[in-house]
PAZAKOL-451079 format. One record per residue (C-alpha): residue in three letters; z, y, x negated. Coordinates in pm, whole numbers, always signed. Example, Ala and Ser with C-alpha at 12.3 -4.5 7.8 and 13.67 -1.06 7.14 Angstrom:
PAZAKOL-451079
('Ala'; (+780; -450; -1230))
('Ser'; (+714; -106; -1367))
***
This chain:
PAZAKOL-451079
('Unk'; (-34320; -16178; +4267))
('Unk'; (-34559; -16335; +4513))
('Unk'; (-34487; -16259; +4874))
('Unk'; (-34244; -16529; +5074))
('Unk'; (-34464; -16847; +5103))
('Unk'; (-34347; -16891; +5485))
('Unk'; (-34578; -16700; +5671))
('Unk'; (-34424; -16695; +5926))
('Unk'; (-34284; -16367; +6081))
('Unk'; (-33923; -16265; +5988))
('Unk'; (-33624; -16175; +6164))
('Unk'; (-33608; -15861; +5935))
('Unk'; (-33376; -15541; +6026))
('Unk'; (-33168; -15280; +5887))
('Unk'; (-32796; -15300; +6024))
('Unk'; (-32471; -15167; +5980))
('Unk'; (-32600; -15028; +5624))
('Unk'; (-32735; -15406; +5541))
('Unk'; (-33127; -15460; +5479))
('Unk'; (-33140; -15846; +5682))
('Unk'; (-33352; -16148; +5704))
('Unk'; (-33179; -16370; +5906))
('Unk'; (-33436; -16637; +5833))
('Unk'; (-33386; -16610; +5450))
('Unk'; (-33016; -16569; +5518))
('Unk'; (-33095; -16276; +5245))
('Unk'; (-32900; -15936; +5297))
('Unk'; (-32882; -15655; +5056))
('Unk'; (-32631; -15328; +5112))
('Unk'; (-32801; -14986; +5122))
('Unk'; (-32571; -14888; +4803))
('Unk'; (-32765; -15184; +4616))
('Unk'; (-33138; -15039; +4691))
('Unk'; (-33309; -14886; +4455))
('Unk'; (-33697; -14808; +4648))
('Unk'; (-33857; -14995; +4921))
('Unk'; (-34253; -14983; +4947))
('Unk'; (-34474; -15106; +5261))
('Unk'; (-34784; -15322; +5122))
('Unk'; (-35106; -15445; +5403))
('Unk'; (-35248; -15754; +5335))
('Unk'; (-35516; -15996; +5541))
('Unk'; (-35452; -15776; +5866))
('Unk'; (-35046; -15827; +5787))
('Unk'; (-34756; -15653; +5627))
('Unk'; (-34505; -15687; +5424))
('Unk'; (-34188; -15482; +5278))
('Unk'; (-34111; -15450; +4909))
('Unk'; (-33724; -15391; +4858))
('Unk'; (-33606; -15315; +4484))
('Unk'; (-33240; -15378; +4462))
('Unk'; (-32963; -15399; +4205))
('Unk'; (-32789; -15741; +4095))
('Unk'; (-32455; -15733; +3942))
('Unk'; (-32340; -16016; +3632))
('Unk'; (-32019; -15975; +3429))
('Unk'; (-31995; -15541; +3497))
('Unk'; (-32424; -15544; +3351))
('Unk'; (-32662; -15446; +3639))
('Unk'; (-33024; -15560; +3641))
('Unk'; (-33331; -15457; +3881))
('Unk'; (-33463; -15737; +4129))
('Unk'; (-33702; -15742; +4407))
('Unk'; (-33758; -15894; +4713))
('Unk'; (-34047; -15917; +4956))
('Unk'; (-34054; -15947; +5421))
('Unk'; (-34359; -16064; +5574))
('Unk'; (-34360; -15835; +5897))
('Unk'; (-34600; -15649; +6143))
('Unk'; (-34719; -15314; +5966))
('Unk'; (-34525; -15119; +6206))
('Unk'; (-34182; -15319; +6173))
('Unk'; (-34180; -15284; +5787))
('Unk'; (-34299; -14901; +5817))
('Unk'; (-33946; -14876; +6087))
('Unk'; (-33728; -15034; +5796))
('Unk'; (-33878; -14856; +5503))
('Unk'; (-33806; -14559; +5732))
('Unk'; (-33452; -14646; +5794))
('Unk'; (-33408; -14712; +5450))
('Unk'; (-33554; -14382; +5321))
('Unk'; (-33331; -14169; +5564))
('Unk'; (-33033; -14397; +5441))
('Unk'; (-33112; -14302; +5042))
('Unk'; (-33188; -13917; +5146))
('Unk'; (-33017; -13613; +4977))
('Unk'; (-32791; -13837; +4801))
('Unk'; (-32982; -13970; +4460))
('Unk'; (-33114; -13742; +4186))
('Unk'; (-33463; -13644; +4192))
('Unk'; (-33493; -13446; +3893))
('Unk'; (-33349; -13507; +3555))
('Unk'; (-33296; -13284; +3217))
('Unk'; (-33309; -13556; +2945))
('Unk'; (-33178; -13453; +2622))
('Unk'; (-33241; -13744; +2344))
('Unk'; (-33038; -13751; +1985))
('Unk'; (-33346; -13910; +1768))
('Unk'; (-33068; -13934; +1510))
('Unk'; (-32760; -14113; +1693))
('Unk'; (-32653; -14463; +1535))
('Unk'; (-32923; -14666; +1400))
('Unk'; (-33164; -14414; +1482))
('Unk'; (-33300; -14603; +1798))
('Unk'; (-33250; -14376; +2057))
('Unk'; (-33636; -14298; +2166))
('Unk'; (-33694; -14679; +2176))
('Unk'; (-33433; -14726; +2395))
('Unk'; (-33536; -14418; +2682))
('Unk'; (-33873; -14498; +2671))
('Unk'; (-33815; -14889; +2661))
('Unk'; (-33524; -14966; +2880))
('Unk'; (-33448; -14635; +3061))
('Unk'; (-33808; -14470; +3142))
('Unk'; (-33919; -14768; +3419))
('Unk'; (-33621; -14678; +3587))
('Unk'; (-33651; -14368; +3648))
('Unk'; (-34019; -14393; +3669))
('Unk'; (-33940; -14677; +3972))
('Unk'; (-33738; -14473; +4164))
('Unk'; (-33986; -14174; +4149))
('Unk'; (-33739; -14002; +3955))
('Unk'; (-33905; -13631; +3768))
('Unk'; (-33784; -13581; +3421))
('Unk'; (-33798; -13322; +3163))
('Unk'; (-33747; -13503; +2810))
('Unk'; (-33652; -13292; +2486))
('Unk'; (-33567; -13477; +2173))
('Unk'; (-33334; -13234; +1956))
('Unk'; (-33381; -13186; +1571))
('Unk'; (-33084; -12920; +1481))
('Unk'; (-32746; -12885; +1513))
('Unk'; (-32643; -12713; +1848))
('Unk'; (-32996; -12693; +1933))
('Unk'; (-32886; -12844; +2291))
('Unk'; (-32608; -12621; +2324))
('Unk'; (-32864; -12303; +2262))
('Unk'; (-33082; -12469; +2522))
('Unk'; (-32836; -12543; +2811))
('Unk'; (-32697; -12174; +2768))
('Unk'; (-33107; -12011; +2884))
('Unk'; (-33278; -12322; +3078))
('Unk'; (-33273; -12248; +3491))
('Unk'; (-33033; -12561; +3568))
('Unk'; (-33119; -12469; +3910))
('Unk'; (-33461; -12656; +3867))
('Unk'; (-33273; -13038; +3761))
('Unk'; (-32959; -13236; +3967))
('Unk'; (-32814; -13368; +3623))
('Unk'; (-32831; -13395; +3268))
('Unk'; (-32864; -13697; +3083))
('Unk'; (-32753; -13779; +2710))
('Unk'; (-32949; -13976; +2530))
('Unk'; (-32755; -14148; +2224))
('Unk'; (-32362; -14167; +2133))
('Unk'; (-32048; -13975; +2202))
('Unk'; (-32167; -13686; +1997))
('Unk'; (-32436; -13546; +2224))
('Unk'; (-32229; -13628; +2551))
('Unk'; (-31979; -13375; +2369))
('Unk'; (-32252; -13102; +2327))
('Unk'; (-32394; -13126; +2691))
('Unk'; (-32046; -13115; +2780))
('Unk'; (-31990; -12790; +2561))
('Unk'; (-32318; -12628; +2661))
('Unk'; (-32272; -12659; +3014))
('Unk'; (-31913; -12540; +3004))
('Unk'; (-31992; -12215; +2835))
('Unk'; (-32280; -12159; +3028))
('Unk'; (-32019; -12249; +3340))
('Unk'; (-31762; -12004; +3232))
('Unk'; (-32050; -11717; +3104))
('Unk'; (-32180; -11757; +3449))
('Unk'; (-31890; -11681; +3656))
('Unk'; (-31788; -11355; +3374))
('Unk'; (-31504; -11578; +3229))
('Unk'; (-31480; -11544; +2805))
('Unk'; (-31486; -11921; +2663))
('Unk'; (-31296; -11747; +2315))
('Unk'; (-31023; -11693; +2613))
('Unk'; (-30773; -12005; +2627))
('Unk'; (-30728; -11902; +2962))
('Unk'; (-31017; -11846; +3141))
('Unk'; (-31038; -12024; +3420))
('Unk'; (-31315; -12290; +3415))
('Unk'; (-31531; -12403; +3722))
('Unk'; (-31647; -12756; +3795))
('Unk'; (-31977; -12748; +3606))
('Unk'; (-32265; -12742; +3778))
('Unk'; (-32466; -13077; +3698))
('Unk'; (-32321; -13361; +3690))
('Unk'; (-32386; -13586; +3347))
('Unk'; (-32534; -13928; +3293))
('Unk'; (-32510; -14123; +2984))
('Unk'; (-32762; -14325; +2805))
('Unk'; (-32558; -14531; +2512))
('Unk'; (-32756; -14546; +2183))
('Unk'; (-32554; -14419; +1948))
('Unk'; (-32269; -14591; +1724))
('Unk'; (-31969; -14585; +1926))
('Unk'; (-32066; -14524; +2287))
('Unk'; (-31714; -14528; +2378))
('Unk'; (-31744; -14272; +2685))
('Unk'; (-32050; -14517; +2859))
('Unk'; (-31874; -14834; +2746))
('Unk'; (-31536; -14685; +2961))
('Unk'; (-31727; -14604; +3249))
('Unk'; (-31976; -14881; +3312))
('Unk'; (-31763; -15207; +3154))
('Unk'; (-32086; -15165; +2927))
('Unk'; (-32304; -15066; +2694))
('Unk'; (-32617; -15159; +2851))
('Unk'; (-32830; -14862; +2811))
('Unk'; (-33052; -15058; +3138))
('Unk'; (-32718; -15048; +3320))
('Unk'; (-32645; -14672; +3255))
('Unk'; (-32955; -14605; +3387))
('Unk'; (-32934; -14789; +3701))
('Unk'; (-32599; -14617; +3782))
('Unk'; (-32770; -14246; +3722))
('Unk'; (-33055; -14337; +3953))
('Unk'; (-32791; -14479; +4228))
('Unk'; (-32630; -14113; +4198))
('Unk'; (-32251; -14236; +4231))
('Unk'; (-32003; -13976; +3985))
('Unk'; (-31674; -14016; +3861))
('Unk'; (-31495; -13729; +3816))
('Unk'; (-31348; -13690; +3467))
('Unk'; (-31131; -13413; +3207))
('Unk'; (-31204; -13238; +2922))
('Unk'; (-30965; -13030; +2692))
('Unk'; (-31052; -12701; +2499))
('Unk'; (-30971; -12584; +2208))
('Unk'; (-30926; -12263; +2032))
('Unk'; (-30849; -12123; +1692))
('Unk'; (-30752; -11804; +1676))
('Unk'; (-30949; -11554; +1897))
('Unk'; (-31209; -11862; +1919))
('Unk'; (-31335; -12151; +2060))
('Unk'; (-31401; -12439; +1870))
('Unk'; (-31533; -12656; +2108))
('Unk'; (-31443; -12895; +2409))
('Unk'; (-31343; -13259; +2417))
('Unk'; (-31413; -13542; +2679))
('Unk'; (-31303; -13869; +2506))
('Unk'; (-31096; -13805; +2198))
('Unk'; (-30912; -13512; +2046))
('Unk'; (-30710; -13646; +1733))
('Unk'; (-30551; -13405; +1415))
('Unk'; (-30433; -13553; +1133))
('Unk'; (-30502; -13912; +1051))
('Unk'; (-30782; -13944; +1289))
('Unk'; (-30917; -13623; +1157))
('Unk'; (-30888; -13760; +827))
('Unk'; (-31059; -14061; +935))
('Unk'; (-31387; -13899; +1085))
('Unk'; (-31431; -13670; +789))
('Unk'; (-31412; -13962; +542))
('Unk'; (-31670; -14149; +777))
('Unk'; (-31910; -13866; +801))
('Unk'; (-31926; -13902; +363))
('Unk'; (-32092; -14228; +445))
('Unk'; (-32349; -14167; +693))
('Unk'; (-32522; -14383; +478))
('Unk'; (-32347; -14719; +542))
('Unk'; (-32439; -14691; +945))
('Unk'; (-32213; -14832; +1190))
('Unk'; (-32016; -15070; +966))
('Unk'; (-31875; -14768; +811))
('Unk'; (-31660; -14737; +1096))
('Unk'; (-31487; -15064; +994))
('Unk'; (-31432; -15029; +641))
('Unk'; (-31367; -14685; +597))
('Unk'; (-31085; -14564; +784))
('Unk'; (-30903; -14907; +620))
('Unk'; (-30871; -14660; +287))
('Unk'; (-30792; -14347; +489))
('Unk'; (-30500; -14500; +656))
('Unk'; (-30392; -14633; +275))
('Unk'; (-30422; -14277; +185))
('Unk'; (-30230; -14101; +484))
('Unk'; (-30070; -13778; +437))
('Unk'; (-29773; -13653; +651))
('Unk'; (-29821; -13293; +779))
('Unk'; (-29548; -13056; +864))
('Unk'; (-29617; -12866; +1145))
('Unk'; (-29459; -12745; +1451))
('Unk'; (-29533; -12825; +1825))
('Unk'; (-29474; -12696; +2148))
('Unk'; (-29645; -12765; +2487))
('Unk'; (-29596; -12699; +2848))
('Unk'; (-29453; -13064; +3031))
('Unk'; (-29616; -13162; +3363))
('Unk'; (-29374; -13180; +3571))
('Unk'; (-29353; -13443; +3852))
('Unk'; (-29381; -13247; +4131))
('Unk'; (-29742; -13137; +4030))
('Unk'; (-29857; -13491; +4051))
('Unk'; (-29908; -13510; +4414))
('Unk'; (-30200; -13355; +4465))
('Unk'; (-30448; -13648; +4355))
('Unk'; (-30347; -14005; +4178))
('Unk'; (-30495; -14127; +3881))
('Unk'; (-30797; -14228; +3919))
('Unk'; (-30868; -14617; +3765))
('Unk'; (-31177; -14774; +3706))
('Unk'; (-31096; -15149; +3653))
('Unk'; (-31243; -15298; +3347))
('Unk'; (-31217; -15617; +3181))
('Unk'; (-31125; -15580; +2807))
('Unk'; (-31131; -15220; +2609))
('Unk'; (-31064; -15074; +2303))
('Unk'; (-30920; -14734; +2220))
('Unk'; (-31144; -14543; +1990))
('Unk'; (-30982; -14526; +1651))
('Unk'; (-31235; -14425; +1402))
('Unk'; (-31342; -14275; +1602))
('Unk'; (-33450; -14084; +4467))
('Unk'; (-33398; -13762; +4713))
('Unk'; (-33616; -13564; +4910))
('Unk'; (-33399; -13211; +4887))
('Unk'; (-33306; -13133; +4531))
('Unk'; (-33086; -12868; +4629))
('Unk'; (-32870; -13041; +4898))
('Unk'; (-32832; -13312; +4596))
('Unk'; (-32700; -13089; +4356))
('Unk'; (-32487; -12858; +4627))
('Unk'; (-32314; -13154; +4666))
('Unk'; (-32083; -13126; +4303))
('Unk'; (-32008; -12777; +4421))
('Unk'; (-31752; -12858; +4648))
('Unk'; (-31486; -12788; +4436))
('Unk'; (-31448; -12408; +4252))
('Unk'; (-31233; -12405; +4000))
('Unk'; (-31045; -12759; +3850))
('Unk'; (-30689; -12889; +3987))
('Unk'; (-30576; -12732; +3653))
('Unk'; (-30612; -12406; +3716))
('Unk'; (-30499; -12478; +4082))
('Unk'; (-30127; -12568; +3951))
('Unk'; (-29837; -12272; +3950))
('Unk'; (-29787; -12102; +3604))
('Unk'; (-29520; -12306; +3418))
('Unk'; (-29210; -12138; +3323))
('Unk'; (-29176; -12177; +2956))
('Unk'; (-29291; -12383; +2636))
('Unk'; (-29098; -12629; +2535))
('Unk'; (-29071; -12763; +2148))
('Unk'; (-29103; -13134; +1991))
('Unk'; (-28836; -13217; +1802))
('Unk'; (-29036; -13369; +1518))
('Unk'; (-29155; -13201; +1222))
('Unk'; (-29346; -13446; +1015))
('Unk'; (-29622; -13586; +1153))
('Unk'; (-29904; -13797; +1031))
('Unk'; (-30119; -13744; +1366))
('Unk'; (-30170; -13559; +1700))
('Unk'; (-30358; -13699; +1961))
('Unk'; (-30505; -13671; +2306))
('Unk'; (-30770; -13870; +2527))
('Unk'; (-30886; -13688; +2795))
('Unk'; (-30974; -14025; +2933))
('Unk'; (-30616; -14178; +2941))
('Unk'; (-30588; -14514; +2874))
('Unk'; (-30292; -14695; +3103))
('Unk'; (-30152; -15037; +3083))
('Unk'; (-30281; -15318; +3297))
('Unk'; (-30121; -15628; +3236))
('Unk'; (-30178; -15725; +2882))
('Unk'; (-30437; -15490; +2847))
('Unk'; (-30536; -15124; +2823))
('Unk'; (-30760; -14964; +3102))
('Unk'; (-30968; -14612; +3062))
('Unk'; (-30795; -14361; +3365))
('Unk'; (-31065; -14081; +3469))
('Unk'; (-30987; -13753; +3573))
('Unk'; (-30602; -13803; +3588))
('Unk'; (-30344; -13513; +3660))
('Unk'; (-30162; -13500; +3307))
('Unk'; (-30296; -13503; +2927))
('Unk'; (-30060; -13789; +2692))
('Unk'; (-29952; -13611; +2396))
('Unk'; (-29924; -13893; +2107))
('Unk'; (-29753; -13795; +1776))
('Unk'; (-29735; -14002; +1522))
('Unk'; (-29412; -13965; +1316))
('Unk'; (-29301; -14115; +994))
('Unk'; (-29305; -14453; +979))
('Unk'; (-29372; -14753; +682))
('Unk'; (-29734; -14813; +650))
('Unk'; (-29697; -15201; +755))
('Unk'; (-29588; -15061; +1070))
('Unk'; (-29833; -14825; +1104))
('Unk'; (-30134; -15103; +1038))
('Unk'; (-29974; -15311; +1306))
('Unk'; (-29957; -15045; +1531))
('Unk'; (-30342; -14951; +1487))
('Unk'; (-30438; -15263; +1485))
('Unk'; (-30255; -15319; +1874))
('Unk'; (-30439; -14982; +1901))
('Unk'; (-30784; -15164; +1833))
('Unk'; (-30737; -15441; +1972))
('Unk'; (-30663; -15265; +2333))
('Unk'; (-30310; -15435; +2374))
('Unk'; (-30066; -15274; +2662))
('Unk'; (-29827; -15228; +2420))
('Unk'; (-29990; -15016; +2160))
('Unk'; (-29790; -14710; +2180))
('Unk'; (-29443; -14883; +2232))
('Unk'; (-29353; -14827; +1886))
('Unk'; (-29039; -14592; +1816))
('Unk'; (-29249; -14367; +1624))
('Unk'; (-29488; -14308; +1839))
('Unk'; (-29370; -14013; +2081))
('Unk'; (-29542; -13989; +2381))
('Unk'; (-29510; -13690; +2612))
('Unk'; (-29740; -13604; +2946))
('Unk'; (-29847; -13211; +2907))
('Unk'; (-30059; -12953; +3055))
('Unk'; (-30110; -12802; +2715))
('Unk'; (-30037; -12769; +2354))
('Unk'; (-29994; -12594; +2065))
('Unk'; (-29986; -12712; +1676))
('Unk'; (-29932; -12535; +1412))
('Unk'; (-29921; -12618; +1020))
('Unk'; (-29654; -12508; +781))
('Unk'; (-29592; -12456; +472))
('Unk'; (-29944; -12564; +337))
('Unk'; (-30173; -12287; +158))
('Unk'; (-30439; -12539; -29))
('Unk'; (-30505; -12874; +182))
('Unk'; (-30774; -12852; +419))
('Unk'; (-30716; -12991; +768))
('Unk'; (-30931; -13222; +1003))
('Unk'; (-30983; -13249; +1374))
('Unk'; (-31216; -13519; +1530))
('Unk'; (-31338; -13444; +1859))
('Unk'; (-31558; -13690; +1996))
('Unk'; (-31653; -13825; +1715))
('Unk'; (-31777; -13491; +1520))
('Unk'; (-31565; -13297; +1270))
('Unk'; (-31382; -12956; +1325))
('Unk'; (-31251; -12825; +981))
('Unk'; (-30893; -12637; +1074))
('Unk'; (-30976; -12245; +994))
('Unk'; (-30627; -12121; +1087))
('Unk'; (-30320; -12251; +1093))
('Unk'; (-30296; -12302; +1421))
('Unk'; (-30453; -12490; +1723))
('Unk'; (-30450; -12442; +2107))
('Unk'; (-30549; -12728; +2318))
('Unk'; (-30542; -12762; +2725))
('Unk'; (-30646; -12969; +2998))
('Unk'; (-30918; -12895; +3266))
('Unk'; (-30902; -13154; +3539))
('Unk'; (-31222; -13305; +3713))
('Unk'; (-31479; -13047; +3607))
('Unk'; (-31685; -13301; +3509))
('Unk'; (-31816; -13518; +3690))
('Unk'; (-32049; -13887; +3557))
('Unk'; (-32318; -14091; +3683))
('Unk'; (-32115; -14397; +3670))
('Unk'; (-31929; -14640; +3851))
('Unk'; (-31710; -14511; +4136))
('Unk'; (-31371; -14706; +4229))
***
């Protein structure tokens, strides 16, 4: 962009957190500015702002130019500067999936995401993985102390495995045992940013109203969090991982495994697939018990709702001071879950037959006609699928799919709010057993499962309410 035609001086200042020019009648909030830059030209000045636009929840980078005295743009670019201090990332771990959906994921970062962070001045440390837990292995031994975040570079999958590596290397660090159900976890260290290019995205799509990979970046830069849950789970004496979006045994299990025999097919397996694994749902007799929240516990924080148009429950599935930046998500020491008085007792579901068991640790909550993703609530909604015909049960997925308020108001669908939970599988010696978390596939190894919340350890480069 060429620099305003009038050359005559502006009426430019920065006031009450608003970049002015009064002349223009153009104003831009500090939380909307990305970088400003001072330019000279023929024995003038003039002051380079880059700034965010918003359209339909997708953000896009504009810029904007004041003709001003040298010393009058070097005051604002000051002002504005001091305003952005301490409170942006200025060095980022990117971790990039070369093998997430269509196999894109490089393109995209280096395409769409790279003049972003190359804009705002932002240091990064790129490392494109090639093995299974390879970024696990790495987020357990790398000095975190020398980055303010992690990013994720593809789908739901690697989100899940930064959100595993740093939560081991959270509880190893503080002498907790992750293979102990209750060791009490810390709010992790860096917060996480999320670059969608993989084949569901669900966790980006929930957070920004998109999956504009352009948007996601634009968010990370701007430093703003949300703070979110996870569950854990343990078999046995061991932990088999940690959940942020989906956590579902039985059908859904069923459904991911069946999926994962057709890499091959891309991203439309996800729509033909689980058709024949609901056709070929088995009931499961197992037993459940969990530990209720009770009401009284919710008062220490409301839910926390970011407002989104339309969304779909997943059924297939710059700073100066790097350290005052990442101090900043270390408020908090341990989450509101471990915070909450020891329940009494366990109580027991009634049912016994089940064809699945699922959580989201990003609830979604009825708005109107529509469901709405919930972040870093105070309770974890048990759903258990009972017996039912299988007309019903298509009609209830497809309410389920298609994001309707009503989705769960079906009398076989039990819903209870818990802390934690327990499932365990009787009377079955041969049939292998599925969990899907996140997306990835967790073969059962004993009979029985432990699951439980951990609230806002997490916390997102997203959009804050």
């Amino acid at each position: 962009m060429k620099p305003n035609s009038d050359e005559t001086k502006t009426d430019m200042d920065f006031i009450n957190s608003h970049l002015i020019c009064k002349s223009s009648s153009f104003s831009v909030n500090k939380s909307q500015i990305l970088k400003s830059c001072v330019h000279e030209r023929n024995g003038g000045a003039f002051l380079e702002v880059h700034y965010v636009a918003e359209r339909n929840t997708k953000l896009t980078r504009r810029r904007h130019q004041y003709p001003e005295t040298l010393d009058k743009c070097l005051e604002i670019h000051k002002k504005i500067q001091n305003t952005l201090a301490d409170k942006r990332p200025k060095r980022l771990l990117v971790l990039i999936n070369p093998r997430s959906g269509s196999r894109k994921a490089e393109k995209i970062y280096a395409k769409r995401v790279l003049p972003v962070f190359e804009l705002c001045e932002i240091q990064t440390n790129v490392i494109v993985t090639h093995r299974a837990n390879e970024v696990k292995d790495l987020l357990m031994n790398i000095d975190l102390e020398e980055f303010d975040g992690v990013v994720a570079v593809g789908g739901d999958g690697i989100y899940n495995e930064v959100v595993s590596g740093l939560t081991v290397r959270e509880l190893r660090d503080h002498g907790q045992d992750p293979d102990n159900p209750e060791s009490k976890l810390s709010q992790l260290k860096l917060p996480i940013g999320i670059i969608p290019a993989g084949s569901g995205n669900y966790t980006a799509w929930y957070l920004n109203g998109t999956k504009c990979p352009v948007t996601a970046a634009i968010r990370i830069v701007m430093g703003h969090c949300v703070s979110t849950n996870i569950v854990s789970l343990h078999q046995g004496n061991k932990c088999s991982g940690y959940s942020g979006l989906i956590l579902g045994f039985g059908l859904f299990g069923d459904v991911m495994r069946d999926c994962e025999k057709y890499r091959w097919m891309g991203t439309s397996r996800f729509k033909v697939i689980p058709v024949g694994s609901v056709l070929n749902r088995r009931p499961v007799n197992v037993s459940i018990s969990y530990i209720p929240t009770e009401n009284k516990r919710l008062q220490y924080q409301e839910d926390f709702t970011i407002q989104k148009p339309d969304f779909l429950r997943l059924t297939s599935v710059p700073v100066t001071n790097r350290k005052s930046a990442r101090d900043g998500y270390k408020k908090r020491t341990f989450s509101f879950s471990d915070t909450l008085d020891t329940p009494s007792e366990w109580k027991t579901a009634e049912d016994r037959v089940v064809y699945a068991v699922d959580t989201y640790p990003i609830t979604m909550k009825p708005d109107g006609t529509r469901m709405t993703p919930n972040f870093g609530g105070n309770t974890l909604e048990l759903l258990i699928t009972t017996k039912c015909k299988l007309a019903d049960h298509f009609r209830q997925l497809k309410e389920v799919d298609d994001g309707k308020s009503s989705c769960y108001d079906f009398e076989f669908v039990k819903k209870i709010e818990v802390q934690r939970y327990r499932v365990r599988v009787l009377r079955n010696k041969t049939e292998d057993f599925y969990l899907n978390c996140d997306g990835e596939v967790i073969r059962l190894e004993h009979p029985e499962f432990d699951v439980r919340l951990h609230k806002q350890v997490v916390q997102l480069y997203g959009k804050a309410k």
